[in-house]
KEKOL-820866 format. One record per residue: z, y, x of N, C-alpha, C in turn. Coordinates in steps of 0.1 Angstrom, whole numbers. Layout:
REM KEKOL-820866
+-------+-------+-------+-------+-------+-------+-------+-------+-------+
|  n_c3 |  n_c2 |  n_c1 | ca_c3 | ca_c2 | ca_c1 |  c_c3 |  c_c2 |  c_c1 |
+-------+-------+-------+-------+-------+-------+-------+-------+-------+
|     Z |     Y |     X |     Z |     Y |     X |     Z |     Y |     X |
...
+-------+-------+-------+-------+-------+-------+-------+-------+-------+
***
This chain:
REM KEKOL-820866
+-------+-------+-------+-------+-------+-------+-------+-------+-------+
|  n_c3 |  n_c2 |  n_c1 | ca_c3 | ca_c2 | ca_c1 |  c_c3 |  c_c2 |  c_c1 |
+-------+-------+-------+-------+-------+-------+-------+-------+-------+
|     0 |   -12 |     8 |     0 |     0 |     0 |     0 |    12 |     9 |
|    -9 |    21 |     9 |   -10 |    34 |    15 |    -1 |    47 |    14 |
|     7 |    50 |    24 |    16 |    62 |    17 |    13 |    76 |    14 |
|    19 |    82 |    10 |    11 |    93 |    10 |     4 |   103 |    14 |
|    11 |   103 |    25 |     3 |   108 |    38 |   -10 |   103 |    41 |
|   -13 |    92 |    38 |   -25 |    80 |    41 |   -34 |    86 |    32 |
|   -28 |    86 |    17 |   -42 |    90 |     5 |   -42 |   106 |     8 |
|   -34 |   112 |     6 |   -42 |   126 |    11 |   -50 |   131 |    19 |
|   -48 |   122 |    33 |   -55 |   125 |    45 |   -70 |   116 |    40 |
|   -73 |   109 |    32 |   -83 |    99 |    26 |   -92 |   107 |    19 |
|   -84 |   112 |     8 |   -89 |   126 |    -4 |   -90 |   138 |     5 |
|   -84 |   145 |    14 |   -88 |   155 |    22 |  -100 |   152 |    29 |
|  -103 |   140 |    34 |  -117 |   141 |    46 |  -131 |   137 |    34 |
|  -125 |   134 |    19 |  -138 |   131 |    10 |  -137 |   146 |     4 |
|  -128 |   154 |     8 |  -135 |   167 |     2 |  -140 |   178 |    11 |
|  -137 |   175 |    24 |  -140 |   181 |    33 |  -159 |   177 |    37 |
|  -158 |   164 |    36 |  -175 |   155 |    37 |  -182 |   164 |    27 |
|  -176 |   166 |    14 |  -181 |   170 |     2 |  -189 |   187 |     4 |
|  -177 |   193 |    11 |  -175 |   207 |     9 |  -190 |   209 |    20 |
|  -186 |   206 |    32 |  -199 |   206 |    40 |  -212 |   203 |    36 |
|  -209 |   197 |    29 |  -223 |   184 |    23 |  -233 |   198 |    11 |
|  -222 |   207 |     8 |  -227 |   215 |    -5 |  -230 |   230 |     2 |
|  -227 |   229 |    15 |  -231 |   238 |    22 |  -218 |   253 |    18 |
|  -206 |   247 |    16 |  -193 |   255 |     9 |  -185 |   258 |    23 |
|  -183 |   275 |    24 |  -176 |   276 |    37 |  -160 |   271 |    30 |
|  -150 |   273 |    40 |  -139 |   271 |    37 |  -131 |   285 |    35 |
|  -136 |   298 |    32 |  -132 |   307 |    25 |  -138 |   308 |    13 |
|  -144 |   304 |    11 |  -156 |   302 |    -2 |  -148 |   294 |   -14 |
|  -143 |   282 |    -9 |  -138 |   271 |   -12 |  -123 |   271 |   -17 |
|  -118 |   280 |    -9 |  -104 |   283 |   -14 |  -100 |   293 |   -22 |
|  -110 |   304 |   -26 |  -112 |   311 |   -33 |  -120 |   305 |   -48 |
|  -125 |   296 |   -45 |  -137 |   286 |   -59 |  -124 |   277 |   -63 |
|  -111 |   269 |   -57 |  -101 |   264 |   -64 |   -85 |   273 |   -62 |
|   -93 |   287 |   -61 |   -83 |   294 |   -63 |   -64 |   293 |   -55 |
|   -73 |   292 |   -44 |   -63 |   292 |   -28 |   -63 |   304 |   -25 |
|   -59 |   309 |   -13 |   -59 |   325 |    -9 |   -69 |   320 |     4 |
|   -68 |   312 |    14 |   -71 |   313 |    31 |   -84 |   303 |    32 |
|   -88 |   304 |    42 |   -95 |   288 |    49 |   -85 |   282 |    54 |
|   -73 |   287 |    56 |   -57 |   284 |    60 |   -58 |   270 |    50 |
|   -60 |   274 |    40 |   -55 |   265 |    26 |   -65 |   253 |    27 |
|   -78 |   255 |    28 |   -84 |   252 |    27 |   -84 |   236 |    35 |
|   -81 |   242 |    50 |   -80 |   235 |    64 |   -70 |   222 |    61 |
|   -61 |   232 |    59 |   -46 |   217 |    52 |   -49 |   212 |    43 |
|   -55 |   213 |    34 |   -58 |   203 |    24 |   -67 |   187 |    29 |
|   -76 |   200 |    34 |   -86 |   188 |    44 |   -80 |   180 |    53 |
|   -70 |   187 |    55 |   -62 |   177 |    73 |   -54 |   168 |    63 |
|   -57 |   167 |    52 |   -44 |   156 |    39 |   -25 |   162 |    44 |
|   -23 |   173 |    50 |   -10 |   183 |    48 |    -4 |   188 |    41 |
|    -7 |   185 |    29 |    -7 |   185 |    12 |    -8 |   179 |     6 |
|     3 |   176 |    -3 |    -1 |   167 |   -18 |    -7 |   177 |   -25 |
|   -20 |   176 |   -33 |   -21 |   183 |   -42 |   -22 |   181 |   -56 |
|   -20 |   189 |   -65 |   -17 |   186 |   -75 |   -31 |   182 |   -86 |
|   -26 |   181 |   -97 |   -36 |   173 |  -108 |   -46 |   182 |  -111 |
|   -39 |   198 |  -114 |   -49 |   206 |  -121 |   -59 |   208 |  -109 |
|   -49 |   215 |   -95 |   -60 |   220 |   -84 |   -71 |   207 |   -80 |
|   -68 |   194 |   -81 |   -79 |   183 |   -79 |   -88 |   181 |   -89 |
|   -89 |   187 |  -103 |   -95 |   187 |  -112 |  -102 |   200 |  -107 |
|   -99 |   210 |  -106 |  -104 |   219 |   -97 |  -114 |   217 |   -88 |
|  -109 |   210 |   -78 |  -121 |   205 |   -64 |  -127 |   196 |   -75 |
|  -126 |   190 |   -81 |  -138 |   179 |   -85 |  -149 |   186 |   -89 |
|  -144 |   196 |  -100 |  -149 |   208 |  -109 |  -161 |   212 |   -98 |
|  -152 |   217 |   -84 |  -161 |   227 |   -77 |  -171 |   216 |   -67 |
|  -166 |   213 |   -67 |  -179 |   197 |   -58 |  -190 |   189 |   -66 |
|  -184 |   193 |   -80 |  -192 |   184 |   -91 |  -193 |   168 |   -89 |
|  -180 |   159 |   -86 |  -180 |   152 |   -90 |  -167 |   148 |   -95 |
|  -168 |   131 |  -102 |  -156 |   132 |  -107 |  -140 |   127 |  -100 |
|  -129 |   129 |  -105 |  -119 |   124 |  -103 |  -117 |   113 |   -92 |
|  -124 |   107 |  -103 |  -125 |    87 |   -98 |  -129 |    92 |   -85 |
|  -143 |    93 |   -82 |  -144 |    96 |   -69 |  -136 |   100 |   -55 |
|  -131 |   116 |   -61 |  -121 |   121 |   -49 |  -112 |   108 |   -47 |
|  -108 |   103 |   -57 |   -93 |    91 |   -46 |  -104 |    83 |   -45 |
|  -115 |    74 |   -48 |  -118 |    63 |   -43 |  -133 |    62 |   -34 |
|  -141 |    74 |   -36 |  -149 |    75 |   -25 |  -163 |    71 |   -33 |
|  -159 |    63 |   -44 |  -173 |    60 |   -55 |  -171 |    65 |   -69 |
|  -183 |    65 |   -75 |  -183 |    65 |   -85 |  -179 |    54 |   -95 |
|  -173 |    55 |  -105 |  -166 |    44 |  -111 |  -173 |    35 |  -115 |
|  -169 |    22 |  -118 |  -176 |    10 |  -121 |  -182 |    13 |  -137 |
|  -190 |     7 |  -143 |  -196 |     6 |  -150 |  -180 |     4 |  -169 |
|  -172 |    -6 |  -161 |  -164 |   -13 |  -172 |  -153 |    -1 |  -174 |
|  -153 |     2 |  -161 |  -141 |    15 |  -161 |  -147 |    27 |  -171 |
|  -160 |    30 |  -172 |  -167 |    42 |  -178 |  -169 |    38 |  -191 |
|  -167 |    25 |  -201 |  -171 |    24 |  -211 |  -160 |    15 |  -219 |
|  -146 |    15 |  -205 |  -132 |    13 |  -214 |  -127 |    27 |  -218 |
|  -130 |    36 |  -206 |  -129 |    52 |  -212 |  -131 |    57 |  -224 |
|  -145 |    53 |  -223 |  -151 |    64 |  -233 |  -161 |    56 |  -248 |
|  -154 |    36 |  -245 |  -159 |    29 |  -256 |  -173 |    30 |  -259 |
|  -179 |    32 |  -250 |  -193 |    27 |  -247 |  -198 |    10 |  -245 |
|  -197 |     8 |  -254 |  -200 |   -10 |  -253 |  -211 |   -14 |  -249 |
|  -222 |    -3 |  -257 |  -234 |    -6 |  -257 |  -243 |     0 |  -246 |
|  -239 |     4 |  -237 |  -246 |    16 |  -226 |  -254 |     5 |  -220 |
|  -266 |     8 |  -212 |  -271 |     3 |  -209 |  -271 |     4 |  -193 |
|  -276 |    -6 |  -182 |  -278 |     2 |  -168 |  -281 |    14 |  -169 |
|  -292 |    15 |  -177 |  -302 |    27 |  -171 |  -295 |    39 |  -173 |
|  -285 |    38 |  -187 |  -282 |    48 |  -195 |  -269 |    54 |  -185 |
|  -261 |    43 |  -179 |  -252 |    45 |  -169 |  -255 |    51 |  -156 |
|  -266 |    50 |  -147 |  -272 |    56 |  -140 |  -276 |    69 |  -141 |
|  -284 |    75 |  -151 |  -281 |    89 |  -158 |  -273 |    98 |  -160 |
|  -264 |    91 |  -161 |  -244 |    97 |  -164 |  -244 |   105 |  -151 |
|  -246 |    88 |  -138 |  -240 |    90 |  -126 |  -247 |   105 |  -118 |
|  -264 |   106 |  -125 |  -273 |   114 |  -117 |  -265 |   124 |  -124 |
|  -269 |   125 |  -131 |  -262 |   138 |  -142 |  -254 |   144 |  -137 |
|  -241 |   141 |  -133 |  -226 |   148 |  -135 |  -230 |   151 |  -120 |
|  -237 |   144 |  -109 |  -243 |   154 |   -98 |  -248 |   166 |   -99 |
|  -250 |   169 |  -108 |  -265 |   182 |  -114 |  -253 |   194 |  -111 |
|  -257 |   204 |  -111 |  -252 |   223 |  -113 |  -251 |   224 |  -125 |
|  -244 |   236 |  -132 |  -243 |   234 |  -146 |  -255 |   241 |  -147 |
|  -263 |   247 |  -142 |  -278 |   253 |  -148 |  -289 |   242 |  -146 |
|  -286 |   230 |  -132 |  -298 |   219 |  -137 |  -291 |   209 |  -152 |
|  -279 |   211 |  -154 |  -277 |   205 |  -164 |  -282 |   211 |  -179 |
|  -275 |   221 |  -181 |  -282 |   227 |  -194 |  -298 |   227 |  -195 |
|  -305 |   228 |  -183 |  -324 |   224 |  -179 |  -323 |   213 |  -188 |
|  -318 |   202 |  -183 |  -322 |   191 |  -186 |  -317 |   185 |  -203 |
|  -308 |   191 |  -208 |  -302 |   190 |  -221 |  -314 |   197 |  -226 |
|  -318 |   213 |  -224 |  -327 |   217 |  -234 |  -338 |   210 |  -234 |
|  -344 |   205 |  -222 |  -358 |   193 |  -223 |  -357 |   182 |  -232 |
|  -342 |   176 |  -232 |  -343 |   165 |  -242 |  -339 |   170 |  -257 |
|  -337 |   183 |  -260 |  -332 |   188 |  -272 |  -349 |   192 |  -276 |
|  -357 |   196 |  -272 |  -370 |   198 |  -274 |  -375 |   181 |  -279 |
|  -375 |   175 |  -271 |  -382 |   159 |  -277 |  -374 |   153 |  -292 |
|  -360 |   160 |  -295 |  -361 |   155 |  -312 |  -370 |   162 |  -319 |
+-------+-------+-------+-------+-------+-------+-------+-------+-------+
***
């Protein structure tokens, strides 16, 4: 079992992968989940912090992906996404979509909602 020190330093280096990855400085970043420093930023990353529920809902928010991810590094399994949300009948393809999807900006998302609101 991992202590705590272990998972925050775990969840710090997948949001630090993340933050770089999005081309997000670390004043940028601390100010987007509402930190004051790169100070803040830095310790989060170095897992020197527990952080809390709302600010990790926060980074997910600002990284655009989910929860599940930040602690486990993937995207959730398929059974986990449709014990949630009682999807029985989802299909691969339709699960795959989800996954591209919740990657998207909220302006390539709203794109792609009005394209399929056009096809009813």
């Amino acid at each position: 079992m991992k202590t705590k020190k272990e998972y925050s330093k775990e969840i710090g280096a997948r949001i630090k992968a993340l933050r770089i990855e999005r081309g997000i400085t670390m004043e940028d970043f601390a100010k987007a989940i509402g930190y004051t420093s790169k100070t803040s930023t830095y310790n989060l990353e170095q897992g020197r912090q527990l952080i809390s529920v709302p600010v990790l809902k926060k980074i997910a928010e600002v990284l655009n992906v989910s929860l599940y991810y930040l602690e486990f590094g993937e995207e959730p399994p398929k059974e986990i996404l449709i014990e949630r949300h009682s999807l029985s009948d989802i299909t691969d393809l339709e699960y795959d979509l989800l996954l591209y999807f919740r990657k998207l900006s909220d302006v390539e998302k709203s794109a792609i909602v009005n394209i399929l609101k056009k096809g009813d």
